[in-house]
Chimera marker file (.cmm) of the C-alpha trace (Angstrom):
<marker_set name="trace">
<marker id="1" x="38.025" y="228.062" z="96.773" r="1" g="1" b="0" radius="0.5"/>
<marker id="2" x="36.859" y="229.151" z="100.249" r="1" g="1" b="0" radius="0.5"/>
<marker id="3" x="39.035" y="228.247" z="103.208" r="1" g="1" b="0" radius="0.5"/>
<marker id="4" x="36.749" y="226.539" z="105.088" r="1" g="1" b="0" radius="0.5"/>
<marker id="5" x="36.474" y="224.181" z="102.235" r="1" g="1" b="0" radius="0.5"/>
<marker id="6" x="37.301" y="220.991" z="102.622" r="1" g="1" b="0" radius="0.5"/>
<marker id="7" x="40.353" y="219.857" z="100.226" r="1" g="1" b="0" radius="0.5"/>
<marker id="8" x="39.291" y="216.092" z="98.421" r="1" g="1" b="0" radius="0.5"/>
<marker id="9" x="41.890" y="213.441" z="98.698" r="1" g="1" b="0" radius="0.5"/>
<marker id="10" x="42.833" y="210.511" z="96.685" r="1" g="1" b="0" radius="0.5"/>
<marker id="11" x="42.240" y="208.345" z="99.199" r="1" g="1" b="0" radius="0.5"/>
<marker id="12" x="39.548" y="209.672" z="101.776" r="1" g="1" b="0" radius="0.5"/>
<marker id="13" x="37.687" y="207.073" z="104.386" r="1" g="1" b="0" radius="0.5"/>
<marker id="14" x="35.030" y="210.141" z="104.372" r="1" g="1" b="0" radius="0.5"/>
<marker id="15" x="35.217" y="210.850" z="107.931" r="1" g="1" b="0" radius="0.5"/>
<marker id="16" x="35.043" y="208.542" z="111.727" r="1" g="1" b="0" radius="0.5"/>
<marker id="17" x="32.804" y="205.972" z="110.475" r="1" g="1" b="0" radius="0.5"/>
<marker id="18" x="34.965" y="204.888" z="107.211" r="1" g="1" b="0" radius="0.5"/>
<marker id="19" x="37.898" y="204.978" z="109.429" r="1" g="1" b="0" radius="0.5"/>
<marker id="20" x="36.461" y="202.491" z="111.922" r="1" g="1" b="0" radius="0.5"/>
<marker id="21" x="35.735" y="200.310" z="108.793" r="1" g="1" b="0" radius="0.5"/>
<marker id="22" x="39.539" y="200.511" z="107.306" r="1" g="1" b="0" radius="0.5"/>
<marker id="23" x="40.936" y="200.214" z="110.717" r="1" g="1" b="0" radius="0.5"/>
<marker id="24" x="38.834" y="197.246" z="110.876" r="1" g="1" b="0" radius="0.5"/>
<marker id="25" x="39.770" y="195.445" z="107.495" r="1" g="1" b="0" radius="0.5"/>
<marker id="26" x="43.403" y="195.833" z="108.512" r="1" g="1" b="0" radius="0.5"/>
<marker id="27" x="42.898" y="193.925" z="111.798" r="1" g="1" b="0" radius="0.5"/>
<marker id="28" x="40.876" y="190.898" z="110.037" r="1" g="1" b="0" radius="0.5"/>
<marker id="29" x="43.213" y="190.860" z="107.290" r="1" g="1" b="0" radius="0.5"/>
<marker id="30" x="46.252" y="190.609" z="109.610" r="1" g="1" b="0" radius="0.5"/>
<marker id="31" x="44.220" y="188.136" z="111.484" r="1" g="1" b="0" radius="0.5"/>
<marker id="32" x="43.648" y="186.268" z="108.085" r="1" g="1" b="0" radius="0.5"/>
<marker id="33" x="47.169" y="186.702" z="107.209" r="1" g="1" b="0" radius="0.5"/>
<marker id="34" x="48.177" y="184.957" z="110.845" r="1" g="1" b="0" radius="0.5"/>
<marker id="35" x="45.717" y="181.886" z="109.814" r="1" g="1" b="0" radius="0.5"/>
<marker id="36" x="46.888" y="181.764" z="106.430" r="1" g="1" b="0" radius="0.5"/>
<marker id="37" x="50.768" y="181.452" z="107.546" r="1" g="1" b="0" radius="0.5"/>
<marker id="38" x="49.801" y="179.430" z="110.775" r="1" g="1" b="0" radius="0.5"/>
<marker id="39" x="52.514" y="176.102" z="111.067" r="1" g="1" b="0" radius="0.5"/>
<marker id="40" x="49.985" y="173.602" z="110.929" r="1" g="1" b="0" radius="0.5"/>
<marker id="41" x="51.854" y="171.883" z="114.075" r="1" g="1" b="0" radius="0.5"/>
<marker id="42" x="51.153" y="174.043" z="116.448" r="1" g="1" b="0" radius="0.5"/>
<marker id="43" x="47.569" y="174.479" z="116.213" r="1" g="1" b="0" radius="0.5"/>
<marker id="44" x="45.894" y="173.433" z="118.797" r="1" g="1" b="0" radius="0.5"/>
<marker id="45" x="42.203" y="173.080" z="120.336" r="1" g="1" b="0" radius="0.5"/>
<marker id="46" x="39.182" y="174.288" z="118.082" r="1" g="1" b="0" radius="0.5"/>
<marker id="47" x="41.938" y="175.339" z="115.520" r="1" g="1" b="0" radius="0.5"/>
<marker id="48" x="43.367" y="171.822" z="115.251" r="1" g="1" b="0" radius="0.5"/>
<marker id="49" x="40.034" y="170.438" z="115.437" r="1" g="1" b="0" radius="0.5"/>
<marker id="50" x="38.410" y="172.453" z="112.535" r="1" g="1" b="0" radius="0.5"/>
<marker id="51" x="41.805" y="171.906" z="110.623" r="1" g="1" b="0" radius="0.5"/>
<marker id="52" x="41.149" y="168.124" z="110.049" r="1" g="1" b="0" radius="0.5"/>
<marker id="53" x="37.853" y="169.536" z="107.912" r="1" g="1" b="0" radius="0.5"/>
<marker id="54" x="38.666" y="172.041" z="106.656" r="1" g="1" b="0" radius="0.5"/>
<marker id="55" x="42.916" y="173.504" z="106.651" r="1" g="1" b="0" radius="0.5"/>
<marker id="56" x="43.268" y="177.270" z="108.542" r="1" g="1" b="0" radius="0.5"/>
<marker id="57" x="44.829" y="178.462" z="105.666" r="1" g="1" b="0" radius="0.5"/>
<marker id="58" x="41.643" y="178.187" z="103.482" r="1" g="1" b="0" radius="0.5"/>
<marker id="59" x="39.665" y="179.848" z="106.862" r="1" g="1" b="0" radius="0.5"/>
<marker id="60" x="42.756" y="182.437" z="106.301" r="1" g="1" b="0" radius="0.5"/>
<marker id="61" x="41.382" y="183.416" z="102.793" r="1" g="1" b="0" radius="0.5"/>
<marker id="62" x="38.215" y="184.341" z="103.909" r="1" g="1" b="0" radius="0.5"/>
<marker id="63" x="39.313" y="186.177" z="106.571" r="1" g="1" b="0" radius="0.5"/>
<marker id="64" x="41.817" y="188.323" z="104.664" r="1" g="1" b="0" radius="0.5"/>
<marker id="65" x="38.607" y="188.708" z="101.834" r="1" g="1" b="0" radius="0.5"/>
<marker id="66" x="36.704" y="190.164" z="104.970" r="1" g="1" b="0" radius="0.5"/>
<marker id="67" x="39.094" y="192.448" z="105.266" r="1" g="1" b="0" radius="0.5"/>
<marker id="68" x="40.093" y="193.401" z="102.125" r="1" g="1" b="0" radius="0.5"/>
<marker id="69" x="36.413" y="194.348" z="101.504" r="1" g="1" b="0" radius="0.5"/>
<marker id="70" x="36.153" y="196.448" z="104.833" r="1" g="1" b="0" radius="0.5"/>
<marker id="71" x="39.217" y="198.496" z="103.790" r="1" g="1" b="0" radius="0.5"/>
<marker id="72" x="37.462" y="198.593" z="99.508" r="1" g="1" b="0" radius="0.5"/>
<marker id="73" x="34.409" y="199.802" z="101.554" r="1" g="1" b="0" radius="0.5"/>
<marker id="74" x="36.181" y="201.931" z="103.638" r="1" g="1" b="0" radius="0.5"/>
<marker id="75" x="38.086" y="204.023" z="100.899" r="1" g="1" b="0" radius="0.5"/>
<marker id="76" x="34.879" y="204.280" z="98.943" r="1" g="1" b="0" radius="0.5"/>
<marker id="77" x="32.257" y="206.367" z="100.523" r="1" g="1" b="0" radius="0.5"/>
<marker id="78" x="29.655" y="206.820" z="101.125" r="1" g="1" b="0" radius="0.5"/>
<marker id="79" x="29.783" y="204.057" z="103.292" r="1" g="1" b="0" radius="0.5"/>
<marker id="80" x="26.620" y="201.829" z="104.617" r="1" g="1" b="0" radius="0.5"/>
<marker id="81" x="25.841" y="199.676" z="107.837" r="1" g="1" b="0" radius="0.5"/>
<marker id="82" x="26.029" y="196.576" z="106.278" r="1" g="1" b="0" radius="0.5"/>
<marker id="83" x="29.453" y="197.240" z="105.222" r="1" g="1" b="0" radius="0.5"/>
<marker id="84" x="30.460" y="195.475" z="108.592" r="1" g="1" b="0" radius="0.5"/>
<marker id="85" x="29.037" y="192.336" z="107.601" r="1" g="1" b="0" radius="0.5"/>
<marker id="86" x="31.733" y="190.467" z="106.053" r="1" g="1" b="0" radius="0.5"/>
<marker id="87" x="33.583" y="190.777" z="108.761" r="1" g="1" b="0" radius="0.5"/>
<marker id="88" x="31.040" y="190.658" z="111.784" r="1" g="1" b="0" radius="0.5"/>
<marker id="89" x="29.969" y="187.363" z="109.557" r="1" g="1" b="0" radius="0.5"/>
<marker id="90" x="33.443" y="185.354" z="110.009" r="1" g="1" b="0" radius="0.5"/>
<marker id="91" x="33.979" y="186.583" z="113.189" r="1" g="1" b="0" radius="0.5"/>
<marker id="92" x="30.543" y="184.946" z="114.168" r="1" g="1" b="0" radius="0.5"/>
<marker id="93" x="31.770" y="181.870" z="112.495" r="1" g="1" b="0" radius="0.5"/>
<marker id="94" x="34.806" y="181.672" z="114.370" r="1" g="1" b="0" radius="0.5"/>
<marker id="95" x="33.130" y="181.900" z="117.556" r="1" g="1" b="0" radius="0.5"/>
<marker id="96" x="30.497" y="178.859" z="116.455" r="1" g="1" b="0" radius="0.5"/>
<marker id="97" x="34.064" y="176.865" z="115.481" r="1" g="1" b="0" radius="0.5"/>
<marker id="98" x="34.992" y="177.451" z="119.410" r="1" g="1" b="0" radius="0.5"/>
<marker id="99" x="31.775" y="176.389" z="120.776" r="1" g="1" b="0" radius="0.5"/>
<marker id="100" x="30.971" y="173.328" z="118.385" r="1" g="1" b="0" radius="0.5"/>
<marker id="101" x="34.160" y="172.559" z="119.557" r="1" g="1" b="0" radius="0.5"/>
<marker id="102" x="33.596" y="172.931" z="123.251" r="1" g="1" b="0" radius="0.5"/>
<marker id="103" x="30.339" y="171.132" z="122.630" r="1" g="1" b="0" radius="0.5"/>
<marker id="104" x="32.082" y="168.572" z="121.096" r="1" g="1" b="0" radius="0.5"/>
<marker id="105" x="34.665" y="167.792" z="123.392" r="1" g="1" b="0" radius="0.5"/>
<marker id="106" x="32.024" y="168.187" z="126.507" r="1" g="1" b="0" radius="0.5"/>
<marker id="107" x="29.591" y="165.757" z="125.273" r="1" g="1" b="0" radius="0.5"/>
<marker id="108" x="32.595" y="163.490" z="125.109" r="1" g="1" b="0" radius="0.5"/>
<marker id="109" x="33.255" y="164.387" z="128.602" r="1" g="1" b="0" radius="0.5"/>
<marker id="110" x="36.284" y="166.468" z="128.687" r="1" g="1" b="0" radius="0.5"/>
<marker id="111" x="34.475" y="169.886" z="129.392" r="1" g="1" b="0" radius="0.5"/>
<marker id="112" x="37.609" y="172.599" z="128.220" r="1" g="1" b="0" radius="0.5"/>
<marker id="113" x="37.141" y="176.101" z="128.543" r="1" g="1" b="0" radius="0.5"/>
<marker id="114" x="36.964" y="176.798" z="124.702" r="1" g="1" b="0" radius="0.5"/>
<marker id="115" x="33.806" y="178.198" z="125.274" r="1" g="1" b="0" radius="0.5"/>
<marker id="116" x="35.366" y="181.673" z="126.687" r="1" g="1" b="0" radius="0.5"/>
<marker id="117" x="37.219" y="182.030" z="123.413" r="1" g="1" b="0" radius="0.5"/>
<marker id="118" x="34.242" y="181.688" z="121.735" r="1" g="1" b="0" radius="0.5"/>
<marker id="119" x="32.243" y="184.056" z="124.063" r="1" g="1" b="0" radius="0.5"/>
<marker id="120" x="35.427" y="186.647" z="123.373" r="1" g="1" b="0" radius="0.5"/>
<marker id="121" x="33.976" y="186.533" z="119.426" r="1" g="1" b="0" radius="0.5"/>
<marker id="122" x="30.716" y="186.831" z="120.162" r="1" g="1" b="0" radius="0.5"/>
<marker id="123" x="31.928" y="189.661" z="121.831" r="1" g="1" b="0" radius="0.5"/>
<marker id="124" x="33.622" y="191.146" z="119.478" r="1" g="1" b="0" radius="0.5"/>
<marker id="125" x="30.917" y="190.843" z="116.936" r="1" g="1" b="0" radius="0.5"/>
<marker id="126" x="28.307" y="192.261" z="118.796" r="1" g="1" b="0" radius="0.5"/>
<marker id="127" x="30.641" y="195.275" z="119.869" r="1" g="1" b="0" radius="0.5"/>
<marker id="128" x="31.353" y="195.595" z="115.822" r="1" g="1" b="0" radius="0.5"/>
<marker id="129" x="27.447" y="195.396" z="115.131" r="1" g="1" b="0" radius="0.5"/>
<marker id="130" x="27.170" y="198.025" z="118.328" r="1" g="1" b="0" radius="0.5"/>
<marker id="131" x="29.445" y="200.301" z="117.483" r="1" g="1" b="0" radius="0.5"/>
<marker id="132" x="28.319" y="200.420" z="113.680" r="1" g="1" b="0" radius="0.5"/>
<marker id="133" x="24.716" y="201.598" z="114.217" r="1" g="1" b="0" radius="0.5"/>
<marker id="134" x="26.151" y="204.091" z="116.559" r="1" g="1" b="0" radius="0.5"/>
<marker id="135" x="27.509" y="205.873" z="114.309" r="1" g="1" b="0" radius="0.5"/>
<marker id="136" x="25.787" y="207.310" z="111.142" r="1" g="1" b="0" radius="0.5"/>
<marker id="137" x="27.703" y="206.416" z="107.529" r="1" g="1" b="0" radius="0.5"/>
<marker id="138" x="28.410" y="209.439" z="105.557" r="1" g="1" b="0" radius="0.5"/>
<marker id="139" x="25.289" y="209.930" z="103.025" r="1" g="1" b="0" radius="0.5"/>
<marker id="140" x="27.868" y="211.751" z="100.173" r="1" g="1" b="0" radius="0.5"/>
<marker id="141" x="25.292" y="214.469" z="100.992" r="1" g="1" b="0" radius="0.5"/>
<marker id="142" x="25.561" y="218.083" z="102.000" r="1" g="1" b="0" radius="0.5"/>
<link id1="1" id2="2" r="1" g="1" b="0" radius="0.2"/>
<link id1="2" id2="3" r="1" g="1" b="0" radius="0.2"/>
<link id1="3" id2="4" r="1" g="1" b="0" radius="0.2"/>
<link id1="4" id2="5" r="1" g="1" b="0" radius="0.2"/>
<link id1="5" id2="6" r="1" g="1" b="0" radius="0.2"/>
<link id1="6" id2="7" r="1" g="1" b="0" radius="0.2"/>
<link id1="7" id2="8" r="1" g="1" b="0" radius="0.2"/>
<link id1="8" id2="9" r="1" g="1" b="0" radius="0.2"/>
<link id1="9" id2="10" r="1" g="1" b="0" radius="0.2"/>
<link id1="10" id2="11" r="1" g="1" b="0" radius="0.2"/>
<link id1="11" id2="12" r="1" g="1" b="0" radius="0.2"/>
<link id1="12" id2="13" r="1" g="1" b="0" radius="0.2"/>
<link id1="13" id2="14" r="1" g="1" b="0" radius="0.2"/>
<link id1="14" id2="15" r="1" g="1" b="0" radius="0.2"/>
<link id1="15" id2="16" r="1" g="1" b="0" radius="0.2"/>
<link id1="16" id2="17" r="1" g="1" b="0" radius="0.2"/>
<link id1="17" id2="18" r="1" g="1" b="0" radius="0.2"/>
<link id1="18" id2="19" r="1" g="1" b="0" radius="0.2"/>
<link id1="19" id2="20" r="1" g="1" b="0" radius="0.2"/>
<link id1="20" id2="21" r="1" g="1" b="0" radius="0.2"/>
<link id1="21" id2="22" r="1" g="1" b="0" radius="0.2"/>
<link id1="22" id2="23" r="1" g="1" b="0" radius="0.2"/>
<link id1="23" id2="24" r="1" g="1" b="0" radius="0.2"/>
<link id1="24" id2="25" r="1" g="1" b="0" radius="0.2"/>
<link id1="25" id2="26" r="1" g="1" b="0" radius="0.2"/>
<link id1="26" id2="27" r="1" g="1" b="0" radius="0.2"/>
<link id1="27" id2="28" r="1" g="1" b="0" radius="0.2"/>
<link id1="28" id2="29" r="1" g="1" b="0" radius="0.2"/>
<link id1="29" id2="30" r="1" g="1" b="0" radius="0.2"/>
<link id1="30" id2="31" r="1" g="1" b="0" radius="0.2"/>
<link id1="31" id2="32" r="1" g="1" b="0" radius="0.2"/>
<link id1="32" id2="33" r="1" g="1" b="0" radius="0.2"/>
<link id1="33" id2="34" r="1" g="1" b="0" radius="0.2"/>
<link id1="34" id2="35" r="1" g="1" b="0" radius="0.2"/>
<link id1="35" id2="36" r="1" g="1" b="0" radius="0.2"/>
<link id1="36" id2="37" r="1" g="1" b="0" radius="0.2"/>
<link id1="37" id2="38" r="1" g="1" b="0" radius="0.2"/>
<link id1="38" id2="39" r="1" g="1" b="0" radius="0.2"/>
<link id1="39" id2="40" r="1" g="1" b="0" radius="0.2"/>
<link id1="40" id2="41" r="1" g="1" b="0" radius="0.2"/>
<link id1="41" id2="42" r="1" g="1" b="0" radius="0.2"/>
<link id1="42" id2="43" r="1" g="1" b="0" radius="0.2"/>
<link id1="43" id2="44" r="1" g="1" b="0" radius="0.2"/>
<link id1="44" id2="45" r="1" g="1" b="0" radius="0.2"/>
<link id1="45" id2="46" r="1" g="1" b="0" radius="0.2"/>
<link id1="46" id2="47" r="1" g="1" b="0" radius="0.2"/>
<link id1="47" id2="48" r="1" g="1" b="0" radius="0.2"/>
<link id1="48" id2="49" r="1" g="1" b="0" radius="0.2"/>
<link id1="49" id2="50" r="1" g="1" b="0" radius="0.2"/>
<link id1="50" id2="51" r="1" g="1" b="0" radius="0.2"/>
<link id1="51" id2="52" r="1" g="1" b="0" radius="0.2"/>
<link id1="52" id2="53" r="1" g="1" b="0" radius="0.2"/>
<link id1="53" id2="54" r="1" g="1" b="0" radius="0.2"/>
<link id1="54" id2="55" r="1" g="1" b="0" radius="0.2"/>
<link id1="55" id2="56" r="1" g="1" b="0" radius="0.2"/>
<link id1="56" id2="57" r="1" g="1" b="0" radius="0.2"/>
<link id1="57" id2="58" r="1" g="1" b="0" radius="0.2"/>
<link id1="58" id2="59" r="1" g="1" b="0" radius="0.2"/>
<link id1="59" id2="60" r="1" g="1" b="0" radius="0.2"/>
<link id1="60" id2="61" r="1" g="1" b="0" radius="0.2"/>
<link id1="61" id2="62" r="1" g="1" b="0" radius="0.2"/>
<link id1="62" id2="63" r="1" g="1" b="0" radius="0.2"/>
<link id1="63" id2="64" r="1" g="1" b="0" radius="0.2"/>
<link id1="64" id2="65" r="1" g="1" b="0" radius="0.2"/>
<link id1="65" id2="66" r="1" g="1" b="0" radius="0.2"/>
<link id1="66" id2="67" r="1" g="1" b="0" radius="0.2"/>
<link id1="67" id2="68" r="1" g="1" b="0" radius="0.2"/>
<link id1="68" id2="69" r="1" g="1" b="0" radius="0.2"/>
<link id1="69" id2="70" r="1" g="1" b="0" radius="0.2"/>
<link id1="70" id2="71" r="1" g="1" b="0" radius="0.2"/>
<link id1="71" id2="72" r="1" g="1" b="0" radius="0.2"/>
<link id1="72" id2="73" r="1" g="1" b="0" radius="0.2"/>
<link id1="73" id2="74" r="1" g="1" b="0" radius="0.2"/>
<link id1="74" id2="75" r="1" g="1" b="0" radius="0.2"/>
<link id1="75" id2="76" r="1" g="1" b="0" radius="0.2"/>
<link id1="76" id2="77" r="1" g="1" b="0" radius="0.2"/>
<link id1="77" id2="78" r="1" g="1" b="0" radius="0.2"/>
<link id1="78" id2="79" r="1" g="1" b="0" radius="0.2"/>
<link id1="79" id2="80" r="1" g="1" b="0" radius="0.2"/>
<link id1="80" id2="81" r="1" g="1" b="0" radius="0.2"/>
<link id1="81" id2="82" r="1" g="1" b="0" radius="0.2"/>
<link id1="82" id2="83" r="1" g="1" b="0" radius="0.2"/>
<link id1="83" id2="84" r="1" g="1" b="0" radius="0.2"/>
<link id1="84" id2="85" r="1" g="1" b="0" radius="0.2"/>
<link id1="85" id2="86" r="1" g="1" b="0" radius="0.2"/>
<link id1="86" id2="87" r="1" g="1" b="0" radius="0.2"/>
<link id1="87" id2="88" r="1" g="1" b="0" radius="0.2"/>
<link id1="88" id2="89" r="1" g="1" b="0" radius="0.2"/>
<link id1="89" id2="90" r="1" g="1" b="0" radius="0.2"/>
<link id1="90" id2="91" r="1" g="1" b="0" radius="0.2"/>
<link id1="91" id2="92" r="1" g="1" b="0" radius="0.2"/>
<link id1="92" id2="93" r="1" g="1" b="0" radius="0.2"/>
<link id1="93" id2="94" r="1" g="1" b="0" radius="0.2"/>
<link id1="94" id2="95" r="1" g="1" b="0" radius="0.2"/>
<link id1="95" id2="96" r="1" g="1" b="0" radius="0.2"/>
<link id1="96" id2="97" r="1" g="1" b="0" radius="0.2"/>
<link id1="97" id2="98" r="1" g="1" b="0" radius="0.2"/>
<link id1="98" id2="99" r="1" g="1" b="0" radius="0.2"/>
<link id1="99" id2="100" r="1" g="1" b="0" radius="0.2"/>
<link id1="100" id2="101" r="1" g="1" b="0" radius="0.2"/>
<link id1="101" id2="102" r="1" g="1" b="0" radius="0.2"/>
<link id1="102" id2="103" r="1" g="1" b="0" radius="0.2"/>
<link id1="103" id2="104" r="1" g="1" b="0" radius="0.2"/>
<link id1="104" id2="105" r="1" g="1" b="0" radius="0.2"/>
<link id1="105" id2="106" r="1" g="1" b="0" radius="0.2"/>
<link id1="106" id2="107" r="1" g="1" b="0" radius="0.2"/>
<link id1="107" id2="108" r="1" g="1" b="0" radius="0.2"/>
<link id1="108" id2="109" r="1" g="1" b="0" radius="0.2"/>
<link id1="109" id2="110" r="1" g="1" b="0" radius="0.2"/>
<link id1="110" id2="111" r="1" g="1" b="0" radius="0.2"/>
<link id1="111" id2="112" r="1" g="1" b="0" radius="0.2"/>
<link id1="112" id2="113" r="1" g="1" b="0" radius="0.2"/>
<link id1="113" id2="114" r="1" g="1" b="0" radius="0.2"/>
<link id1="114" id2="115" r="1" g="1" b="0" radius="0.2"/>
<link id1="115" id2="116" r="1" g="1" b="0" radius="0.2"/>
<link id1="116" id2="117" r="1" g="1" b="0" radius="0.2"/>
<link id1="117" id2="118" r="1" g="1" b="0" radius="0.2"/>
<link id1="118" id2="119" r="1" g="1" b="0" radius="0.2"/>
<link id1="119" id2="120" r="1" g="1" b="0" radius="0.2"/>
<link id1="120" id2="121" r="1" g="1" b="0" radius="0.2"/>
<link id1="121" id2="122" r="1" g="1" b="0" radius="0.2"/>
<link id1="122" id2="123" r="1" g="1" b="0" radius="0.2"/>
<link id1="123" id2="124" r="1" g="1" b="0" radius="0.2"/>
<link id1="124" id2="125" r="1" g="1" b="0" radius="0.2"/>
<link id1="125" id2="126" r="1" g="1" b="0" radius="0.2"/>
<link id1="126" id2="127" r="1" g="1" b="0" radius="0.2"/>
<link id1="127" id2="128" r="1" g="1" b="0" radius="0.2"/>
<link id1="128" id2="129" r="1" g="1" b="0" radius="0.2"/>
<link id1="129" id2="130" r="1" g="1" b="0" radius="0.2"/>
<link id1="130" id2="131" r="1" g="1" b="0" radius="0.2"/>
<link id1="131" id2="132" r="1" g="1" b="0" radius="0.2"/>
<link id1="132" id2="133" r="1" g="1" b="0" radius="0.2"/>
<link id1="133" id2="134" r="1" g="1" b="0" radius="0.2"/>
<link id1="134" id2="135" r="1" g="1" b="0" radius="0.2"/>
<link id1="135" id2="136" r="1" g="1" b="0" radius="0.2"/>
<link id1="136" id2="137" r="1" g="1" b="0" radius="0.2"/>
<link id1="137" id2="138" r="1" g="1" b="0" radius="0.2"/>
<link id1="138" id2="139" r="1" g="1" b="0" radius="0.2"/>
<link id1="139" id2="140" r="1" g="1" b="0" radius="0.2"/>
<link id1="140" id2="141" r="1" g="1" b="0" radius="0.2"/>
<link id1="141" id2="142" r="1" g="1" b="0" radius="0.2"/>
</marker_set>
């Protein structure tokens, strides 16, 4: 084996993009974890408001399957661009939760300022979509 050659792990993200995309998964499945576990009672805002529809521990789930995927995706190259989706996707819905809510609330005439949390996810998401075509997936390719 030459020296220069790269030794194959068991587990390999495949280089800087599959890392971003693991250290990714493990920050929405924490995330989904923290909704999953979340005492009901002290919810509060958009979070108690979307919990009457639907409970944050069933939002949790698909948060934690966003990440799960990322981090599947991640030790599985080559990677692809759309392997941010799942979790650009409920990051996107959780910033439409904060400003339904907002909207909600304002058109009853109590205008909060929910709508910077919300502005904070659509932040994040379009960072996440940003930084992902920034960077070129491995192809598996020499």
């Amino acid at each position: 084996m030459p020296e220069n050659a790269r030794r194959r792990h068991l587990i390999d993200t495949g280089g800087p993009w599959g890392t971003g995309l693991l250290l990714l998964g493990v920050a929405v499945t924490v995330q989904g974890l923290a909704y999953l576990f979340a005492d009901r009672g002290d919810l509060r805002g958009a979070l108690a408001w979307i919990d009457r529809a639907i409970p944050v521990s069933t939002w949790g789930i698909l948060w934690v399957l966003a990440g799960l995927w990322s981090i599947f995706r991640a030790l599985t190259p080559p990677q692809r661009h759309i392997d941010v989706a799942p979790p650009v996707g409920v990051i996107c819905l959780w910033a439409g939760i904060y400003f339904a809510h907002w909207l909600g609330q304002g058109f009853g005439g109590d205008w909060t300022r929910e709508w910077t949390a919300g502005v904070a996810w659509l932040s994040l998401a379009a960072l996440l979509i940003s930084w992902s075509r920034c960077i070129n997936p491995p192809t598996g390719h020499r």
